[in-house]
PyMOL Python script that loads the backbone (N, CA, C, O; Angstrom):
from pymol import cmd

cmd.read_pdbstr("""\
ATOM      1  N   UNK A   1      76.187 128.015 119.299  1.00  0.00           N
ATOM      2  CA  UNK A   1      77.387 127.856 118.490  1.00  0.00           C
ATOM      3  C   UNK A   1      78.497 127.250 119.350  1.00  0.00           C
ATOM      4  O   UNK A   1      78.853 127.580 120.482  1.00  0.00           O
ATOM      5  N   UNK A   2      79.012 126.183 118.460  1.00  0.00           N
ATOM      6  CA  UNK A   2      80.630 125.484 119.587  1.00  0.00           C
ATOM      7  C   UNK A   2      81.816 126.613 119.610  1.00  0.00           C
ATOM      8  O   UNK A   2      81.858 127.725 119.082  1.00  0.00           O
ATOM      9  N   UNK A   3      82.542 126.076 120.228  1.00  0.00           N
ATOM     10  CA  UNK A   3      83.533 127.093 120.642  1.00  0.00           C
ATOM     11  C   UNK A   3      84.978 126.164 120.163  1.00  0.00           C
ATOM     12  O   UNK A   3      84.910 125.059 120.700  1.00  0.00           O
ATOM     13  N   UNK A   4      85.506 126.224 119.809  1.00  0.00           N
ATOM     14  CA  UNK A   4      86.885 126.201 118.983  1.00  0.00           C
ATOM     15  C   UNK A   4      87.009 124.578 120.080  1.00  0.00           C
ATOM     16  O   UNK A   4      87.026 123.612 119.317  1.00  0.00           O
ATOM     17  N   UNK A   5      87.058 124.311 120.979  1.00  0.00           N
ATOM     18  CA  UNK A   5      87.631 123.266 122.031  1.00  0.00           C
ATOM     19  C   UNK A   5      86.451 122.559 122.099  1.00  0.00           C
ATOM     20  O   UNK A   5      86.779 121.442 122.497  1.00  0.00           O
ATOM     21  N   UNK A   6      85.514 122.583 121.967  1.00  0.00           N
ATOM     22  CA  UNK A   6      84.270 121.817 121.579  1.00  0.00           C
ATOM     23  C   UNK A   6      83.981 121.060 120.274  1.00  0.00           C
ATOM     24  O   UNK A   6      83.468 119.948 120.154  1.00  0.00           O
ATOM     25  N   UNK A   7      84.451 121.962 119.254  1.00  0.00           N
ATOM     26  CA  UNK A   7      84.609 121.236 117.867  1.00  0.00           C
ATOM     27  C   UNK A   7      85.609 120.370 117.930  1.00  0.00           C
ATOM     28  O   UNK A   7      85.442 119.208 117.559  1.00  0.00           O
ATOM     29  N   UNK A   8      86.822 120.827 118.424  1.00  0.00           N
ATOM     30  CA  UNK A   8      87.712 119.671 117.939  1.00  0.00           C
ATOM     31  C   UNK A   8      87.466 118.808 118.666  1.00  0.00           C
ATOM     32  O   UNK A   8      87.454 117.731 118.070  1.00  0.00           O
ATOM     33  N   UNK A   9      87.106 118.678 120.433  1.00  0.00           N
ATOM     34  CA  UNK A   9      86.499 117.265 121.072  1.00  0.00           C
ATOM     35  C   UNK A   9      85.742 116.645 120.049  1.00  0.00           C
ATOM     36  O   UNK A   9      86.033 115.630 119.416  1.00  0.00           O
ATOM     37  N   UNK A  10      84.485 117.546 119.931  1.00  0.00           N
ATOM     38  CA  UNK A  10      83.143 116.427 118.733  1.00  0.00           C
ATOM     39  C   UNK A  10      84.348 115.906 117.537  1.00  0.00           C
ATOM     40  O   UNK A  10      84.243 114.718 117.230  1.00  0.00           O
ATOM     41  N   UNK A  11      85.346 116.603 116.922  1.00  0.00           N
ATOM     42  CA  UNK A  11      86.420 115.781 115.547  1.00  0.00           C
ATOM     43  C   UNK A  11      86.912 114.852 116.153  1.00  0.00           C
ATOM     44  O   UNK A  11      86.948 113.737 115.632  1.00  0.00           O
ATOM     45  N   UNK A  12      87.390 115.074 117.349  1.00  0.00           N
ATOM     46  CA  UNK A  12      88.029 113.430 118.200  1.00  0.00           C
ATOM     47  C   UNK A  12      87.423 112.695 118.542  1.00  0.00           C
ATOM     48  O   UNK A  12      87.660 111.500 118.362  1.00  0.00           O
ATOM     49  N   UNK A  13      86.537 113.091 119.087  1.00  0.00           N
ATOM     50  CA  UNK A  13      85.801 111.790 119.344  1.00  0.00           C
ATOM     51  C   UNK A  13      84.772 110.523 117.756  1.00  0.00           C
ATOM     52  O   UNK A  13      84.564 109.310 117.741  1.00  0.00           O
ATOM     53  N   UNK A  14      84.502 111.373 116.963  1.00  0.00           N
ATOM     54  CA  UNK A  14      83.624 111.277 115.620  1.00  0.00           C
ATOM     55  C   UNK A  14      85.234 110.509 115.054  1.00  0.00           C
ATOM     56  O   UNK A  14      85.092 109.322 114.758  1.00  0.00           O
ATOM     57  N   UNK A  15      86.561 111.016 114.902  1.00  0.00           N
ATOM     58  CA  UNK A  15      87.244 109.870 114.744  1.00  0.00           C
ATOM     59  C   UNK A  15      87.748 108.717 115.490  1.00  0.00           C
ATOM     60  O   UNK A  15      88.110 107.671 114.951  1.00  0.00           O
ATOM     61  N   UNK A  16      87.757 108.889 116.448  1.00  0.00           N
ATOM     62  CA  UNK A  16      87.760 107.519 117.846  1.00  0.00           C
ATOM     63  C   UNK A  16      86.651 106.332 117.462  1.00  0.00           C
ATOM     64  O   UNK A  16      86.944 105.142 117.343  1.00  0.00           O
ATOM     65  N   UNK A  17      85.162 106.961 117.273  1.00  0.00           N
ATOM     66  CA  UNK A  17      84.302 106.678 117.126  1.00  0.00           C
ATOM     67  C   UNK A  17      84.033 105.625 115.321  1.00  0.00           C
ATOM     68  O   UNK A  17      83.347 104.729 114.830  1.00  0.00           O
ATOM     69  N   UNK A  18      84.839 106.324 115.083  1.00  0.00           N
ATOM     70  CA  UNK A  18      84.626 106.350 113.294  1.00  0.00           C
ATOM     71  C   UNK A  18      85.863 104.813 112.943  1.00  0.00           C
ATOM     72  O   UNK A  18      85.335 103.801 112.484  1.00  0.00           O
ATOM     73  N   UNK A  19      87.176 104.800 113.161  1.00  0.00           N
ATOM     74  CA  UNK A  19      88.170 104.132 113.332  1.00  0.00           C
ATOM     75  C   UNK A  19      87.319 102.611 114.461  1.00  0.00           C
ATOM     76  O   UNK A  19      87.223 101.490 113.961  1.00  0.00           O
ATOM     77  N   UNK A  20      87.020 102.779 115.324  1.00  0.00           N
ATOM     78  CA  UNK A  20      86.625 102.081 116.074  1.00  0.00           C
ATOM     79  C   UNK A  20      85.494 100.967 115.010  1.00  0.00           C
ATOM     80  O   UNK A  20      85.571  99.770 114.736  1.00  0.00           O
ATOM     81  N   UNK A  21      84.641 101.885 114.685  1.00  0.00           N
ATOM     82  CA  UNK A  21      83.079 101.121 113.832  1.00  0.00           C
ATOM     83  C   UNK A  21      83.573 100.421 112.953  1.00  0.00           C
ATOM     84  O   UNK A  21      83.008  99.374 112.637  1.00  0.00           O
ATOM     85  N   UNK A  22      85.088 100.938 112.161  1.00  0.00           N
ATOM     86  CA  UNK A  22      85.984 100.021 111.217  1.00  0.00           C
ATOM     87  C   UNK A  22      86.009  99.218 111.118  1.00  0.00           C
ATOM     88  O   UNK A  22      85.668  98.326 110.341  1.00  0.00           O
ATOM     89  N   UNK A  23      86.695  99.466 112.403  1.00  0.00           N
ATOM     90  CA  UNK A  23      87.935  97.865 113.213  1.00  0.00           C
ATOM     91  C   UNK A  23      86.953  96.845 113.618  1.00  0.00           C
ATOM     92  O   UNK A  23      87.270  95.656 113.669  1.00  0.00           O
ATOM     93  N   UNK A  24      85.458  97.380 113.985  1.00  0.00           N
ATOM     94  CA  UNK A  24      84.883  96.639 114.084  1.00  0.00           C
ATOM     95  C   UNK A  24      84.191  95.381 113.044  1.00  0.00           C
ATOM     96  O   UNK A  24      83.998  94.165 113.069  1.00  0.00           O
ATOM     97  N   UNK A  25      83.990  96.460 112.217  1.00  0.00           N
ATOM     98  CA  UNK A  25      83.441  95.773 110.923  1.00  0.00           C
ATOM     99  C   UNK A  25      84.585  94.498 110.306  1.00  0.00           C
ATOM    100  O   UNK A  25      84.285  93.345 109.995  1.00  0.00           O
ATOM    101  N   UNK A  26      85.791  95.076 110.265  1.00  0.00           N
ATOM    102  CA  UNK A  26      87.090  94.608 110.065  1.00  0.00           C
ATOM    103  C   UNK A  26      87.098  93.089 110.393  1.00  0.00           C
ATOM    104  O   UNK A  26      87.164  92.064 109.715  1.00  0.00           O
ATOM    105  N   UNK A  27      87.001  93.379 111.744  1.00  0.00           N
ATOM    106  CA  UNK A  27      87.485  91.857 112.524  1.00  0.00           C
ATOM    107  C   UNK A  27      85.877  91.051 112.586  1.00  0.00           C
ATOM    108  O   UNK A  27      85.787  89.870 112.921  1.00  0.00           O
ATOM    109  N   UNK A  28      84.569  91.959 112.179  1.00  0.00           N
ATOM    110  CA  UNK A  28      84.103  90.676 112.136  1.00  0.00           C
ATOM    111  C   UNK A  28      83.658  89.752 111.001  1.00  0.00           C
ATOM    112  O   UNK A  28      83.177  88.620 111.054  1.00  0.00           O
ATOM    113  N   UNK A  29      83.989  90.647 109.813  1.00  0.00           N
ATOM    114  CA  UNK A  29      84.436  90.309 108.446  1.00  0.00           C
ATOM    115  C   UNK A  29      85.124  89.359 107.885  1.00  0.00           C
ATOM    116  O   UNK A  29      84.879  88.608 106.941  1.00  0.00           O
ATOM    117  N   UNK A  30      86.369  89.531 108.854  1.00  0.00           N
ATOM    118  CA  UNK A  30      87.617  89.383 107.875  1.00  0.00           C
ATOM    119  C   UNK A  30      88.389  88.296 108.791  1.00  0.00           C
ATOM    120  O   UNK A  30      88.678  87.136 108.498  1.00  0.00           O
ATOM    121  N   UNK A  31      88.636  88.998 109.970  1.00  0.00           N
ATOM    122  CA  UNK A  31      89.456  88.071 111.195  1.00  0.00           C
ATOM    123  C   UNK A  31      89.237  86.889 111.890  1.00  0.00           C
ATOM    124  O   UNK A  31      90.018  85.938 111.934  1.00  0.00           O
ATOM    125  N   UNK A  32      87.870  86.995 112.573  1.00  0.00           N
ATOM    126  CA  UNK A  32      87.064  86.216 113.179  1.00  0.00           C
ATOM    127  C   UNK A  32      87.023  84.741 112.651  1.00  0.00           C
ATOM    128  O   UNK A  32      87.448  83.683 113.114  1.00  0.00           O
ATOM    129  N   UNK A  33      86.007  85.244 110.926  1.00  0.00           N
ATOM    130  CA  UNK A  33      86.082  83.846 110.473  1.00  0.00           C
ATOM    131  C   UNK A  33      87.170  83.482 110.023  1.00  0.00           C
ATOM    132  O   UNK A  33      86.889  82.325 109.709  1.00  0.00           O
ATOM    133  N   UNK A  34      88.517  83.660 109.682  1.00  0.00           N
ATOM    134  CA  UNK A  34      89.800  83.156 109.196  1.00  0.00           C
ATOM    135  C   UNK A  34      90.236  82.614 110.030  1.00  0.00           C
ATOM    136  O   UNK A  34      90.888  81.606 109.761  1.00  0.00           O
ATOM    137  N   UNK A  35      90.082  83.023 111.416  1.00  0.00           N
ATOM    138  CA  UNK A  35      90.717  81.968 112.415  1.00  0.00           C
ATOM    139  C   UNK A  35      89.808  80.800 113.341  1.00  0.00           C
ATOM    140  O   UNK A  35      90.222  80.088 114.256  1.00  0.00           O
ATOM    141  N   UNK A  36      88.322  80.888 112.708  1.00  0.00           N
ATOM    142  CA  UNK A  36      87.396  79.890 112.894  1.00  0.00           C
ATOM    143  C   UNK A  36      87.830  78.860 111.945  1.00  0.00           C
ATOM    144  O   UNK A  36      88.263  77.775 112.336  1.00  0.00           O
ATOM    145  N   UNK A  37      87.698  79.254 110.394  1.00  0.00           N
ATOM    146  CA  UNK A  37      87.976  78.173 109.259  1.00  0.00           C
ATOM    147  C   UNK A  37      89.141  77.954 109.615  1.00  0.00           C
ATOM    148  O   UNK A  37      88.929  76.892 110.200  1.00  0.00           O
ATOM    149  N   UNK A  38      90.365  78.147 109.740  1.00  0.00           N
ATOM    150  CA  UNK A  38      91.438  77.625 109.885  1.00  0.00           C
ATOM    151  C   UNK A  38      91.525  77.228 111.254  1.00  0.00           C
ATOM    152  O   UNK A  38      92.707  77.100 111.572  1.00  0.00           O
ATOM    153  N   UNK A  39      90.682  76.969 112.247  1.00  0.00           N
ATOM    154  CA  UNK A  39      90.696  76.225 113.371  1.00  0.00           C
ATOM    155  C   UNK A  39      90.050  74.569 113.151  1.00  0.00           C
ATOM    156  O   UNK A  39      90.244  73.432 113.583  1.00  0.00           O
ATOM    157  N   UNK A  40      89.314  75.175 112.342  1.00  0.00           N
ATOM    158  CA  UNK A  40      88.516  74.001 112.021  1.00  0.00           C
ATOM    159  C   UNK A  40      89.326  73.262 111.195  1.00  0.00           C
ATOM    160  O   UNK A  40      89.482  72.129 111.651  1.00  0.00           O
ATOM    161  N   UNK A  41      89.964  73.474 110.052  1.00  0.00           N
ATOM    162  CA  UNK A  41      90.621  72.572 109.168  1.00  0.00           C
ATOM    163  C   UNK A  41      91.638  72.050 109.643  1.00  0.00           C
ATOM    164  O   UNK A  41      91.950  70.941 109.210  1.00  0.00           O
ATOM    165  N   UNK A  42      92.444  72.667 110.646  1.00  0.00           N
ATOM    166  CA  UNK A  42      93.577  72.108 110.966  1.00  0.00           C
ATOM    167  C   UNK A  42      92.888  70.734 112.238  1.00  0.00           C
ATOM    168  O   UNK A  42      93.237  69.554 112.199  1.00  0.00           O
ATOM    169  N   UNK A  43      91.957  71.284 113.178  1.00  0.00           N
ATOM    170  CA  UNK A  43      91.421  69.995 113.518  1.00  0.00           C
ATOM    171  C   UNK A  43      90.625  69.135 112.838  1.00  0.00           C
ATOM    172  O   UNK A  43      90.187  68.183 113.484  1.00  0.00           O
ATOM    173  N   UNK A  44      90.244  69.258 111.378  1.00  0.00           N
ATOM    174  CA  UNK A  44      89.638  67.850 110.269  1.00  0.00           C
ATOM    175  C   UNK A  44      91.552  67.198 109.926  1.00  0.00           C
ATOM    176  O   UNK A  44      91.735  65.981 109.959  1.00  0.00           O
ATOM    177  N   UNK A  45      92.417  67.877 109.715  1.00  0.00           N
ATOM    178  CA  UNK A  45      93.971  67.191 109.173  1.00  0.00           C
ATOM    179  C   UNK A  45      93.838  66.659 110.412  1.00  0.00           C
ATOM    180  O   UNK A  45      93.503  65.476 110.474  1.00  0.00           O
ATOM    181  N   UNK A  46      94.094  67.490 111.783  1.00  0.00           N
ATOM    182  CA  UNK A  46      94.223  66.034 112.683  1.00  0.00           C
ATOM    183  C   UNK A  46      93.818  64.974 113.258  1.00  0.00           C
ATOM    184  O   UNK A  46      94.512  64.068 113.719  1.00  0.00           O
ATOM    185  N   UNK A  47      92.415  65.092 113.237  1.00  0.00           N
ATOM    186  CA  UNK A  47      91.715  63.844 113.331  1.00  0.00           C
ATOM    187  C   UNK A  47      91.814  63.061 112.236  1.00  0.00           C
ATOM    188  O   UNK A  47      91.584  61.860 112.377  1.00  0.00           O
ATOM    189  N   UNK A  48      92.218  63.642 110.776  1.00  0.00           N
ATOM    190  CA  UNK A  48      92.253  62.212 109.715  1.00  0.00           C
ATOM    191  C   UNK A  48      93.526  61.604 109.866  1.00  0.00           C
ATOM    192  O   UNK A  48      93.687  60.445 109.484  1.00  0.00           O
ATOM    193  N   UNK A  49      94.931  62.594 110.647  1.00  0.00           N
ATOM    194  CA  UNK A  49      95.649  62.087 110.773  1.00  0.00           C
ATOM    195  C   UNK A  49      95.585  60.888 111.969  1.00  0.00           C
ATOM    196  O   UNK A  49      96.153  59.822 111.731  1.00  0.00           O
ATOM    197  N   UNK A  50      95.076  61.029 112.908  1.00  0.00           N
ATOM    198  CA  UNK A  50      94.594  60.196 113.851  1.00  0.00           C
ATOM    199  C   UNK A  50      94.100  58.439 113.162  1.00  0.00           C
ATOM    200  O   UNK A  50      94.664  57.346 113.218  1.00  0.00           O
ATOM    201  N   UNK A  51      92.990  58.838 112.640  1.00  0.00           N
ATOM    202  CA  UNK A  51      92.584  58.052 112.278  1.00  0.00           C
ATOM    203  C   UNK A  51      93.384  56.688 111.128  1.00  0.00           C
ATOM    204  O   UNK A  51      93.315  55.476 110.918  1.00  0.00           O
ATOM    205  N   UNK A  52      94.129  57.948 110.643  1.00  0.00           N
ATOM    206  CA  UNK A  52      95.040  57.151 109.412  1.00  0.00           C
ATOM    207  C   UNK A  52      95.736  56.557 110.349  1.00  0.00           C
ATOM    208  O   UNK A  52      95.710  55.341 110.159  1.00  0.00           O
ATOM    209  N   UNK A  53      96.389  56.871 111.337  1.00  0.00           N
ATOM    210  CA  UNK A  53      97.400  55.894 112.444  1.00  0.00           C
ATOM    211  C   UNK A  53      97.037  54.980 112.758  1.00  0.00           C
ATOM    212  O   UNK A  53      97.857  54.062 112.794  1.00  0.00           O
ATOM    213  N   UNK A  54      95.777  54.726 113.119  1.00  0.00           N
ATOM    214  CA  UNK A  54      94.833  53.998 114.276  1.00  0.00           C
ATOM    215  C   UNK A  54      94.431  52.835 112.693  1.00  0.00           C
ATOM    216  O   UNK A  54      94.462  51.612 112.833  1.00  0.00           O
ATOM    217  N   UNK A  55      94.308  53.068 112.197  1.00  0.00           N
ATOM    218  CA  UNK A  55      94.249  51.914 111.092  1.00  0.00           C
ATOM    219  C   UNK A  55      95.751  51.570 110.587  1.00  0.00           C
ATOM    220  O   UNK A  55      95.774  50.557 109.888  1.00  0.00           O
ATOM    221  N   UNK A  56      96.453  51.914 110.697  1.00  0.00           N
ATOM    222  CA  UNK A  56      98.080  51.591 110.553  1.00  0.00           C
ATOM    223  C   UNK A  56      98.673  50.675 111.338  1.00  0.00           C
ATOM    224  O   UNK A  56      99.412  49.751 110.999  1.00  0.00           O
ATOM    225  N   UNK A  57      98.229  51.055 112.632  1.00  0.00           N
ATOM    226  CA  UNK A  57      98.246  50.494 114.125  1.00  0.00           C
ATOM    227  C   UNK A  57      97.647  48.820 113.829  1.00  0.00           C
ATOM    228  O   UNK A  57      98.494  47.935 113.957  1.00  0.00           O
ATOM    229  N   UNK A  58      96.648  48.525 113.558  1.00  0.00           N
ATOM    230  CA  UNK A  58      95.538  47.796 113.264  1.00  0.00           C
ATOM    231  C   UNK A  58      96.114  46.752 112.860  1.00  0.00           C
ATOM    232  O   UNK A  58      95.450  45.789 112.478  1.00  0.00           O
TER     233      UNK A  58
END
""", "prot")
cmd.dss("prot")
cmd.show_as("cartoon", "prot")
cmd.util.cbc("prot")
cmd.orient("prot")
């Protein structure tokens, strides 16, 4: 049987643990790819902007 200071370690840690598996899920859900796709699109605007110059230039 746990002892009063043993249970609540195993509750802290099981929420450390628990919060953590979240955040994990979270960011690789949600975060990760939002700032992949929006890395990517903003470098397709600037290379078409590029390109639109470079034929302007022309």
């Amino acid at each position: 049987m746990m002892d009063f200071s043993q249970f609540s370690g195993f509750v802290l840690f099981l929420t450390v643990f628990t919060m953590g598996f979240w955040l994990m899920i979270f960011l690789i859900t949600f975060v990760i790819p939002y700032w992949i796709v929006g890395y990517l699109r903003e470098e397709w605007k600037y290379r078409k902007m590029e390109r639109e110059n470079d034929t302007i230039e022309e």
